[in-house]
C-alpha positions as CSV (number, residue, x, y, z in Angstrom):
1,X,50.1,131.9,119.8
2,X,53.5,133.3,121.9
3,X,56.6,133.5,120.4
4,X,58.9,131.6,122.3
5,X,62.4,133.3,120.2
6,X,63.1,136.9,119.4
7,X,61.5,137.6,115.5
8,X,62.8,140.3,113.2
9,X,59.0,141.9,113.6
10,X,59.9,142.6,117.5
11,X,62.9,143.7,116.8
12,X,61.8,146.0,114.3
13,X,59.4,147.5,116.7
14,X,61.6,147.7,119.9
15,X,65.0,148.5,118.5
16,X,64.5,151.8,118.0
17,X,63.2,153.2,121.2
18,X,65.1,151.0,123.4
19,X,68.7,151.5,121.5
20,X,69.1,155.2,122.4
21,X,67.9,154.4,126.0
22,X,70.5,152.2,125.7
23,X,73.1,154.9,125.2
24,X,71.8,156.7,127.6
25,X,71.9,154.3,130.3
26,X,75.2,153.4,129.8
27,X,76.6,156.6,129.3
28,X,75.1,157.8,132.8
29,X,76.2,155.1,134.4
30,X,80.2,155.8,132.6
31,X,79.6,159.2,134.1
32,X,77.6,159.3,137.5
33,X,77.4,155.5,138.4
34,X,74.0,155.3,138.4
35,X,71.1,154.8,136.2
36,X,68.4,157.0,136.3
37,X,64.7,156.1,137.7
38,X,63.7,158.1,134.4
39,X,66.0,155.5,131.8
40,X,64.2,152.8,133.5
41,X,60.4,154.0,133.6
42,X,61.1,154.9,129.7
43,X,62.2,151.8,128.4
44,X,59.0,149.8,130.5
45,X,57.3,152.7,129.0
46,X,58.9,151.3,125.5
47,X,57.7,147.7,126.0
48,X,54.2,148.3,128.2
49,X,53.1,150.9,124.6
50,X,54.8,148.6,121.4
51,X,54.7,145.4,123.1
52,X,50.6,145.3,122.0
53,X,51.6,146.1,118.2
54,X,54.9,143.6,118.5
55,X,53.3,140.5,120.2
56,X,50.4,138.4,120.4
57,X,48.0,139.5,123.5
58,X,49.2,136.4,125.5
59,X,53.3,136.3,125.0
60,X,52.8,140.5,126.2
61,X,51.4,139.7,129.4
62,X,53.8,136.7,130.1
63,X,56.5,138.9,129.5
64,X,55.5,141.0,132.1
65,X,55.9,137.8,134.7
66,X,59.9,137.8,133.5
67,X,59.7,141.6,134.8
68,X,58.5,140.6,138.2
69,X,60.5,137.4,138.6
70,X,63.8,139.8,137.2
71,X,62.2,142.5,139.7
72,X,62.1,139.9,142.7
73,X,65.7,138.9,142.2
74,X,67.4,141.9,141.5
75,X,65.9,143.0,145.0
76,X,67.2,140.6,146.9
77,X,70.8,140.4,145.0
78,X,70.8,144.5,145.3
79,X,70.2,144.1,148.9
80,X,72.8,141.5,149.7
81,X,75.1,144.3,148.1
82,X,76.1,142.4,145.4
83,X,74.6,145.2,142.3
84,X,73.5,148.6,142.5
85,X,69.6,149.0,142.8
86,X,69.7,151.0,139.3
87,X,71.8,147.8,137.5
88,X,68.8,145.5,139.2
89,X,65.8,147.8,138.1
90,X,67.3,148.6,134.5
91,X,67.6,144.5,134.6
92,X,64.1,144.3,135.2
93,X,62.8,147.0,132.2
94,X,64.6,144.5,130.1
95,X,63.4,141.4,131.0
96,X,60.1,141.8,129.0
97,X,62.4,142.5,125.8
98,X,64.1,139.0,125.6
99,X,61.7,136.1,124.3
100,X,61.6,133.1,126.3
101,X,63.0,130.9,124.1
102,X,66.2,133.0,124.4
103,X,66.7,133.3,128.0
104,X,69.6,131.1,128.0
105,X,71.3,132.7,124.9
106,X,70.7,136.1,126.4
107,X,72.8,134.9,129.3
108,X,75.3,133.9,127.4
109,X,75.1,137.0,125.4
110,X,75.5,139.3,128.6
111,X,78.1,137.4,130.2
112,X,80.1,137.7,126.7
113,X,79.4,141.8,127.1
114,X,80.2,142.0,131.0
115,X,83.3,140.9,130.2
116,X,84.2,142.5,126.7
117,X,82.7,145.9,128.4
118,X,84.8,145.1,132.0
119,X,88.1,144.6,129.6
120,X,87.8,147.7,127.6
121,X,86.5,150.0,130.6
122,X,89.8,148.8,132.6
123,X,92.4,148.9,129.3
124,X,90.6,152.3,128.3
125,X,90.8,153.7,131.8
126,X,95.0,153.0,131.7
127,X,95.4,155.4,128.5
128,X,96.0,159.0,129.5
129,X,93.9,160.4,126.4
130,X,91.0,158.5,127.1
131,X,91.3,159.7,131.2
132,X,91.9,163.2,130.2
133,X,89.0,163.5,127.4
134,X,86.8,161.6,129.9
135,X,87.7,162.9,132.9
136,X,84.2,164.1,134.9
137,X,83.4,159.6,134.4
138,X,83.0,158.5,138.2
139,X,83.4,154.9,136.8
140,X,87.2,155.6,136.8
141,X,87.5,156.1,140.5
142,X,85.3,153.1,141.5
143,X,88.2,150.5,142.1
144,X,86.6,147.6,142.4
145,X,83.0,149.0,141.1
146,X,82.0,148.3,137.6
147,X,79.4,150.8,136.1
148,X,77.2,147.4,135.0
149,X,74.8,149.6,133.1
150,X,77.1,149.6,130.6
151,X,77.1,145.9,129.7
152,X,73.0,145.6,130.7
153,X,72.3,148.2,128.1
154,X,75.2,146.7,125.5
155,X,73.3,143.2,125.5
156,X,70.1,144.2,125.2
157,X,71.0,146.6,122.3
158,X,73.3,143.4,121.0
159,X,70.2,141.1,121.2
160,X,67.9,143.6,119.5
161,X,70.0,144.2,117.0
162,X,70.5,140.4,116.7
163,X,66.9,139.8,116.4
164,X,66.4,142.7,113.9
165,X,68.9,141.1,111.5
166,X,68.6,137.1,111.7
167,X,65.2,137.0,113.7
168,X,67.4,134.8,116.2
């Protein structure tokens, strides 16, 4: 039996491990513009060790297709230029996290994040405070560049906690 939406028992089980590398994620990316190899090997790490206690045998190995398929993608769209590799790897660690039955909800989810975390980065980035107290952040000098790690991290950590309070 796979569970096609997110429940409140994988929630329970992910949510903790993967919200701090959450943080961590997007704080790195706030500061250097990247995303650390290390950020994303842990949070596979998160999934490939409580996915067996979280999911039936069958849903765990699907979810590693998603990975792949995520993997696949973010390759080519990293190559055309149009994401950083770290923003299309750290895509990729998530994919397994987000039940099948919510693919279209995640979307929906991170597109509502891009833009909330786009908004405030730009509004926060206009406020002298904020610049001076947070003035080592590369993402302020990135004109165009958006540290995207930021609103990956945000919606997975959104849909987790989501999951952990409704079961979706």
């Amino acid at each position: 039996m796979s569970t096609l939406a997110l429940t409140s028992t994988e929630a329970l089980w992910f949510l903790p491990l993967a919200l701090p590398i959450c943080v961590w994620v997007a704080m790195s990316d706030l500061r250097e513009m990247r995303i650390p190899n290390v950020a994303v090997l842990s949070l596979t790490g998160v999934f490939v060790v409580l996915g067996l206690f979280a999911l039936p045998f069958d849903a765990y190995l699907w979810r590693f297709v998603a990975l792949g398929i995520v993997l696949l993608a973010g390759f080519i769209i990293a190559s055309l230029g149009m994401v950083g590799a770290g923003d299309a790897k750290f895509a990729a660690a998530m994919a397994p996290f987000i039940a099948p039955g919510d693919y279209l909800f995640f979307l929906m989810l991170f597109s509502l994040v891009l833009i909330g975390s786009w908004i405030t980065h730009r509004s926060a980035g206009r406020v002298p405070a904020v610049r001076r107290a947070t003035a080592h952040w590369s993402s302020w000098e990135q004109g165009k560049l958006f540290p995207m790690g930021v609103a990956l991290a945000g919606a997975l950590a959104i849909y987790l906690a989501m999951g952990l309070s409704t079961g979706l």
